[in-house]
matplotlib code that plots the C-alpha trace (Angstrom):
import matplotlib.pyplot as plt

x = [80.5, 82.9, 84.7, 86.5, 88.1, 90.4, 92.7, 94.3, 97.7, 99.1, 101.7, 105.4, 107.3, 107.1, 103.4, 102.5, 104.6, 102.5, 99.4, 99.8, 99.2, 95.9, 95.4, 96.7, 94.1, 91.4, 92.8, 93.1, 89.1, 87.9, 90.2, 88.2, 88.0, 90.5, 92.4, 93.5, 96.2, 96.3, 99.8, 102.4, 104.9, 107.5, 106.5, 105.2, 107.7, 106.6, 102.9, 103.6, 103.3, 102.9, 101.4, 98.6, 97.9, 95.8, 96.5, 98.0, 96.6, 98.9, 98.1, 101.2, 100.0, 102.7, 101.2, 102.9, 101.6, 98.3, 96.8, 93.3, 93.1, 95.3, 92.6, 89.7, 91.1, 91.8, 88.0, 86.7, 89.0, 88.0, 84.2, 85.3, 86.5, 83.3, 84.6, 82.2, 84.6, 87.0, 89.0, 91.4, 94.3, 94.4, 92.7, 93.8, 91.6, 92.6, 92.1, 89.0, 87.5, 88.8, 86.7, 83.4, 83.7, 83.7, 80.6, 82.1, 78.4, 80.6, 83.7, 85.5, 88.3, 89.5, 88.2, 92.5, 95.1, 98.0, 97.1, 94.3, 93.1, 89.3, 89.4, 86.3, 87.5, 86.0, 82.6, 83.4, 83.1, 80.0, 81.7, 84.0, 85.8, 86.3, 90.1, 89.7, 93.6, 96.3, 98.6, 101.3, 101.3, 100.2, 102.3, 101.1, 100.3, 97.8, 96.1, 96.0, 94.5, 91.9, 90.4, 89.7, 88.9, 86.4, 84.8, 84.6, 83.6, 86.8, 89.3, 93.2, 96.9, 98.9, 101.9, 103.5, 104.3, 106.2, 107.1, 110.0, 111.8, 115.2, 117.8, 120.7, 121.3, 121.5, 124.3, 126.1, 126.5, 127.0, 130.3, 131.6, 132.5, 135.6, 135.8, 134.7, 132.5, 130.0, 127.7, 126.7, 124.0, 124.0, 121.5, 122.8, 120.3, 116.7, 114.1, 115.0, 117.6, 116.0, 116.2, 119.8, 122.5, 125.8, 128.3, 131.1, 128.7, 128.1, 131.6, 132.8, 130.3, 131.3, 135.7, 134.7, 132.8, 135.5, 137.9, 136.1, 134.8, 136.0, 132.7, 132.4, 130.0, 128.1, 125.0, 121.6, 119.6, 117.9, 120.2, 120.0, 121.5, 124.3, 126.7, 125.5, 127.0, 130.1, 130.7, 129.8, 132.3, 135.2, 134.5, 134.7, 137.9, 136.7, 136.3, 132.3, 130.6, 128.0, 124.9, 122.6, 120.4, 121.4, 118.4, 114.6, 112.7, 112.9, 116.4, 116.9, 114.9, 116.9, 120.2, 118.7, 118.1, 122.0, 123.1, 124.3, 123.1, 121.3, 122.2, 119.5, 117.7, 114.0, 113.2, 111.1, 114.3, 113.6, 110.2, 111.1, 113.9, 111.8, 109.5, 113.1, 113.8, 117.0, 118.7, 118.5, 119.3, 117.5, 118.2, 115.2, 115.2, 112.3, 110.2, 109.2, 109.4, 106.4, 104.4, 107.2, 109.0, 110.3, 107.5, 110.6, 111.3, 115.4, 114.9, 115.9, 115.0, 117.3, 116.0, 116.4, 112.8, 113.3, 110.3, 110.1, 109.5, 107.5, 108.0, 106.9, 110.3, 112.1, 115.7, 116.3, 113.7, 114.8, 115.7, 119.2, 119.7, 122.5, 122.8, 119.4, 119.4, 116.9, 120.0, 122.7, 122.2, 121.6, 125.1, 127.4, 128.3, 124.8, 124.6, 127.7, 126.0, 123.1, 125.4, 127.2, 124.6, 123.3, 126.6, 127.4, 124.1, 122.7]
y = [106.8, 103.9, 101.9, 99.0, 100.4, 98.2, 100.1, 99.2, 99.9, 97.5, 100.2, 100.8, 101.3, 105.4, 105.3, 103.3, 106.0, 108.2, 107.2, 106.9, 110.7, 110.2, 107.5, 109.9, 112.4, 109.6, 108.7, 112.8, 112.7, 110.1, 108.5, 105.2, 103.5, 100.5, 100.7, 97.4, 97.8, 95.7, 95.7, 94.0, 91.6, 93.7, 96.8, 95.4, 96.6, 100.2, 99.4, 96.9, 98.3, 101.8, 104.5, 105.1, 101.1, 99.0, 95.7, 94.5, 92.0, 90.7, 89.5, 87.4, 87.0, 86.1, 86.6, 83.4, 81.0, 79.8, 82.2, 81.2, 79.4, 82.5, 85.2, 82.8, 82.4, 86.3, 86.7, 84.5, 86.5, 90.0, 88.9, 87.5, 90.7, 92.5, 95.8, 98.9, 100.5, 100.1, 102.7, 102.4, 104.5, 102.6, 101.9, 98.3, 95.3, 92.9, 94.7, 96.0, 92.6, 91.2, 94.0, 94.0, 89.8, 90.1, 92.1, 95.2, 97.4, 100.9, 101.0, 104.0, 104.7, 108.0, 109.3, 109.4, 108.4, 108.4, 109.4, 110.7, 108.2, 106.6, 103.2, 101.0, 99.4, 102.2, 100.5, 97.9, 100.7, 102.3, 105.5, 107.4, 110.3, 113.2, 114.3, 117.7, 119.1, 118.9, 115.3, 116.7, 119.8, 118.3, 116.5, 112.7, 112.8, 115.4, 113.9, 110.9, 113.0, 114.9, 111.4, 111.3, 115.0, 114.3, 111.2, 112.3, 115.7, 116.7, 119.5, 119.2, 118.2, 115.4, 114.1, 110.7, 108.1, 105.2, 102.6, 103.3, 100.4, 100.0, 98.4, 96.4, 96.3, 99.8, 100.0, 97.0, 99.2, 102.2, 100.9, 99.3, 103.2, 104.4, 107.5, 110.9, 113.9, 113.2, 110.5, 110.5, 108.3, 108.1, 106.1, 105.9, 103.9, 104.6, 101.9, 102.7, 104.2, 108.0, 108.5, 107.5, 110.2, 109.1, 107.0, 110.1, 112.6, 110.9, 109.9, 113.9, 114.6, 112.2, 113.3, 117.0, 116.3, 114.1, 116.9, 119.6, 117.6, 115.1, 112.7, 108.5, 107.3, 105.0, 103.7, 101.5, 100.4, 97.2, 93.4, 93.9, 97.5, 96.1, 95.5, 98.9, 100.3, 98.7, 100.2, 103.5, 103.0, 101.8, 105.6, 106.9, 105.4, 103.3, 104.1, 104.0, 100.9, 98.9, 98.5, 97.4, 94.6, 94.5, 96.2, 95.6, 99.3, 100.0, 99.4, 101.9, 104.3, 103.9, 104.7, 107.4, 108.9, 108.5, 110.3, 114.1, 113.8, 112.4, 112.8, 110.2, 109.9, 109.6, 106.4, 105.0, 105.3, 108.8, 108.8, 106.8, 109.0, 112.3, 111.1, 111.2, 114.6, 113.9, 116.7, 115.4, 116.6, 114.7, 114.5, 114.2, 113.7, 112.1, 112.7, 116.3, 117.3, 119.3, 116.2, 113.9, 116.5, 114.4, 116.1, 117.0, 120.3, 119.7, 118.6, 120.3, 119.7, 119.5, 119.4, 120.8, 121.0, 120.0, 120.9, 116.8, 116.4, 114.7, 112.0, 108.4, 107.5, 103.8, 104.8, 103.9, 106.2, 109.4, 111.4, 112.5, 108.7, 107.9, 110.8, 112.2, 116.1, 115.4, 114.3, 115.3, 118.9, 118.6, 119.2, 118.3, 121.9, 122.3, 119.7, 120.2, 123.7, 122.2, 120.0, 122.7, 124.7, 122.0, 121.1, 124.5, 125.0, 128.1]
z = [108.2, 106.9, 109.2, 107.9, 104.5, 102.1, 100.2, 96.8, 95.6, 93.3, 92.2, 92.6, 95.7, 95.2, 94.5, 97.6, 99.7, 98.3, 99.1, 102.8, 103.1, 101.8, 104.2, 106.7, 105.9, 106.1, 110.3, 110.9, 109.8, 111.3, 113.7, 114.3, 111.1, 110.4, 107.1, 105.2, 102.6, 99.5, 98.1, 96.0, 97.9, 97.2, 98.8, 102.1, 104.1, 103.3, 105.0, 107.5, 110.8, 109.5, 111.8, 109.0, 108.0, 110.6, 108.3, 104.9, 102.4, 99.7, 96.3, 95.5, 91.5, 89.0, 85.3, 84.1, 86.5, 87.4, 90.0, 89.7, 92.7, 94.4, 93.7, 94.6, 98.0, 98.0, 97.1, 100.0, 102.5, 101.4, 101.6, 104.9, 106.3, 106.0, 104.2, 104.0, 101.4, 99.0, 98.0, 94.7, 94.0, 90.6, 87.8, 87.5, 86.3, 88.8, 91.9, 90.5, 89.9, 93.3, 95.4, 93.2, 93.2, 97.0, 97.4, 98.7, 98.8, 97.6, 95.3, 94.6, 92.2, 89.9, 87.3, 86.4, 88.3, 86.1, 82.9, 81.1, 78.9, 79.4, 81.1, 81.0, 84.7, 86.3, 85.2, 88.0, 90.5, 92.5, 92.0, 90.7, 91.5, 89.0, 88.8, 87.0, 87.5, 85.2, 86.5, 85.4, 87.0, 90.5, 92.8, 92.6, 96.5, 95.8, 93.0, 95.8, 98.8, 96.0, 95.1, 99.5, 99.6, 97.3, 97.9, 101.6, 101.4, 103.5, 103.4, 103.9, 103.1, 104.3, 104.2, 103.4, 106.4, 106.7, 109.2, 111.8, 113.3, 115.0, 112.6, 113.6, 110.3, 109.3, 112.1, 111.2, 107.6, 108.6, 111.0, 107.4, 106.3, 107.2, 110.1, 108.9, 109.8, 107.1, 105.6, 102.2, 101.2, 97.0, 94.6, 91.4, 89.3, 88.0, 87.4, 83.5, 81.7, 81.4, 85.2, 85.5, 86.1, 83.6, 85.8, 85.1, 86.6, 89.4, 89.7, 89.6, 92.3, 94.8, 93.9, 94.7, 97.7, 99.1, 97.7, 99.9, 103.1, 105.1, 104.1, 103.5, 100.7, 100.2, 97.3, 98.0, 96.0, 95.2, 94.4, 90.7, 90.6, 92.9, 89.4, 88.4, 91.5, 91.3, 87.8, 89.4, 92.5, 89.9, 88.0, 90.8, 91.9, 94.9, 98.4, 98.4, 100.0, 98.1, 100.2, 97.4, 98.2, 102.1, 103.2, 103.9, 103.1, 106.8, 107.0, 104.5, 105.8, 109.0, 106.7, 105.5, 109.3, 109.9, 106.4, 106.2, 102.7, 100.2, 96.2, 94.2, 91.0, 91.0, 92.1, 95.1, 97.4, 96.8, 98.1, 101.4, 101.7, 101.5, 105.0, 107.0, 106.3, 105.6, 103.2, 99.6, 96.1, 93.3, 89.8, 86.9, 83.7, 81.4, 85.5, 86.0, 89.5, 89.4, 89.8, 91.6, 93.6, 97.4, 100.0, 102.2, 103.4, 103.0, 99.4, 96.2, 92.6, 89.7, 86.0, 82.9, 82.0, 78.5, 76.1, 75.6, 79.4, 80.5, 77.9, 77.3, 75.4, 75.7, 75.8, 72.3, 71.2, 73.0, 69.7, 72.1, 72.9, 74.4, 76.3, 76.7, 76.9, 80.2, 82.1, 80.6, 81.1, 84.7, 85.3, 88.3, 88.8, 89.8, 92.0, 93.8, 94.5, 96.1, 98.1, 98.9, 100.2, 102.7, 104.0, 104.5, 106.6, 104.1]

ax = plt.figure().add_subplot(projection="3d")
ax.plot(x, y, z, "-o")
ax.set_aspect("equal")
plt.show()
C-alpha cells in the first residue's frame, strides 16, 4: 500500500532501539517498501546500515542557534523524496511541522506515546492512532509496534535490531584486559541520578565476582561519564578498564558480543545490549521494568517496585534523596545472585 515511508524518532538512544521492531514488523509485512529514518545525530549509529532502515535523514537542530535555514533545507529534501507516509513515534512539534510543511498526503502519529496527557500536535496529523493500554504496564516496544498494528491493520511481535559491523576497535579494547576466563562488561551511570546504582554497590559486586571467578572488568559508557567511572574504579580498588567514550554504538555492541556478562543500569546501553543476547542483569530504580524490561531472553530484572515507582522526581525532590529507596534496596546480594546464576550456567 505504502512504499516510501519516513519515519520519525527524535528520541533517546533507548527509544530509537526500540522502534526498530516496529519497523521490523513493517519489512515482515510488506517486504518492498523503503523505510527513511529521521533521527538525532547522536543516535545515527544505531540506524545506519541497519537490517530494518533503508536510509537516515538527520535533523542536526541546536535550540540556541539559528536553524531556520536548517529546517527549510530539511523541508525541500523531504518534499523531494516523494514520501507516501509518515509515520511518528513521537509527539514532537518539530518533526510534526517538518512532514506536514513538506506535503506528506498521510501523517500518522499516537494518540500517546509516552505519557498520557492531550497534545494539540497531533492536529498536524491525518491520523492518529488510539493507544488504549496502560504505558506503564506495557513494554515501550509494544506500545511502538501497536501504533503499526494499528494503523496497518496487521497482527504480530517483533523484536529490536541493530546494525552489525566488524570492530577493530572493540578488539583493540578487549586485548587492554588482563588474561582471564571471563569478561565482564559494567555500566555504571544513568542518564540522571535515579537510575544510578551507589558507587559502593557497584564496587562490592565487581570484589565478589573477582573473589569467586577468575573474570576482567571493564565500564562503557558515553565521554562525560568517563570521571564517573573512574570514581567507580577507585571504589572498587582498581583493576577495571575505562572504555567510556572509546566507542561508536556499533563498537559497543560489538563489546557486548565478546562479554560473559553484562551488570548495567537502565540506560540506552541497555537497550543495544539486549539485541546481542548477551547475559545481562539490570538494575531500576525511579524506571519500572514492566515497561523498560531489555527484550533479551538472557536478561534479568532487578527492582524494588517501590509504591512511588514510576516517578517523575528530580533527585533533590525524591522524599529518600540521597539514597533513594528505588535503588538503594536493590541490593548487591541480589545481584550477585543473578550473576551467579548465569555464570554458573543454571
Amino acid at each position: 500500500m505504502y512504499k516510501n515511508i519516513l519515519v520519525n524518532a527524535l528520541v533517546n538512544l533507548g527509544d530509537v532501539v526500540l522502534t526498530t521492531s516496529a519497523l521490523s514488523l513493517i519489512k515482515k509485512n510488506f517486504p518492498d517498501t523503503r523505510i527513511t529514518m529521521l533521527v538525532k545525530p547522536v543516535v545515527a549509529d544505531a540506524v545506519i546500515d541497519n537490517p530494518v532502515v533503508d536510509d537516515v535523514l538527520i535533523l542536526d537542530y541546536r535550540a540556541k542557534e539559528n536553524s531556520f535555514g536548517k529546517m527549510r533545507r530539511l523541508v525541500q529534501e523531504i518534499r523531494r523524496r516523494n514520501f507516501d507516509l509518515a509515520i511518528s513515534f513521537d509527539r514532537k512539534l518539530r518533526p510534526a511541522l517538518l512532514t506536514f510543511l513538506a506535503r506528506i498526503p498521510r501523517r500518522v502519529c499516537p494518540s500517546k506515546v509516552f505519557d498520557d496527557n492531550h497534545s494539540r500536535v497531533t492536529l498536524l496529523y491525518t491520523d492518529v492512532v488510539e493507544i488504549s493500554h496502560d504505558l506503564n504496564k506495557t513494554l515501550q516496544a509494544e506500545t511502538y509496534q501497536e501504533i503499526v498494528r494499528k494503523f496497518f491493520g496487521i497482527d504480530g511481535h517483533a523484536t529490536p535490531c541493530f546494525p552489525r559491523k566488524p570492530s577493530p576497535v572493540a578488539d583493540k579494547l578487549m586485548s587492554r584486559l588482563p588474561r582471564a576466563k571471563l569478561k565482564i562488561a559494567l555500566c555504571v551511570k544513568g542518564t540522571f541520578p535515579l537510575k544510578t546504582w551507589s558507587k559502593a554497590y557497584f564496587a562490592e559486586v565487581v570484589r565478589e565476582l573477582r573473589r569467586r571467578y577468575d573474570a576482567a572488568f571493564f565500564i562503557v559508557g558515553a565521554p562525560n561519564d568517563r570521571p564517573y567511572a573512574d570514581e567507580v574504579i577507585g571504589a572498587i580498588g582498581g583493576g577495571v578498564e575505562n572504555f567510556c567514550g572509546e566507542t561508536s554504538l556499533t563498537d559497543l555492541a560489538e563489546l557486548f558480543r565478546r562479554a560473559d556478562l553484562f551488570i548495567t543500569v537502565d540506560t540506552g546501553a541497555t537497550h543495544i545490549a539486549a539485541t546481542t543476547g548477551v547475559k545481562m542483569v539490570t538494575m531500576y530504580g525511579c524506571t519500572s521494568p514492566d515497561r523498560w524490561h531489555p527484550i533479551n531472553p538472557n536478561a534479568v530484572a532487578l527492582t524494588s517496585r517501590e509504591p512511588c515507582c514510576p516517578c517523575t522526581f528530580r533527585a533533590e525532590q525524591c522524599p529518600s534523596y540521597p539514597t533513594p529507596n528505588c535503588l538503594q534496596h536493590v541490593t548487591p546480594a541480589q545481584v550477585l545472585d543473578a550473576a551467579e546464576k548465569f555464570l554458573r550456567g543454571d
